[in-house]
C-alpha positions in Angstrom: 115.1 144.3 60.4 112.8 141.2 60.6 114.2 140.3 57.0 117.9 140.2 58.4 116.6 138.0 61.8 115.2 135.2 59.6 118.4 134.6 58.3 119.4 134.5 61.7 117.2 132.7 63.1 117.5 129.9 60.0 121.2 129.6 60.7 120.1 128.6 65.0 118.0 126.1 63.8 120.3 124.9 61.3 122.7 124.5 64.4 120.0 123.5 67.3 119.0 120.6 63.9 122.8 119.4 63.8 123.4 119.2 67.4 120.0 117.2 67.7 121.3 114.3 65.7 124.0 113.0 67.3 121.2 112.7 70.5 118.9 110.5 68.3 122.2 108.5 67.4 123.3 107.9 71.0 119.7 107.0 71.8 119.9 104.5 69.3 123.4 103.5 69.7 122.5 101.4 73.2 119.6 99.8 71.5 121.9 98.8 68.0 124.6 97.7 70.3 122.2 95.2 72.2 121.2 94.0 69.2 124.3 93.2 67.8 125.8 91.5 71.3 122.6 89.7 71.0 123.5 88.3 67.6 126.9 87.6 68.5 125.5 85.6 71.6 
């Protein structure tokens, strides 16, 4: 039985891994938008 939960609990962190990228990217999205409205400027 703990063979057939690693699988398990590989494809949840596969998931909980893709959902925490798009966090990073809107964390950094404010800061790379600031810099480029500060280069326009």
């Amino acid at each position: 039985q703990e063979e057939q939960q690693n699988p398990s609990v590989s494809s949840s962190t596969n998931q909980a891994q893709t959902a925490i990228p798009p966090t990073i990217i809107l964390e950094r999205s404010p800061s790379t938008v600031t810099r480029t409205t500060n280069h326009q400027q």
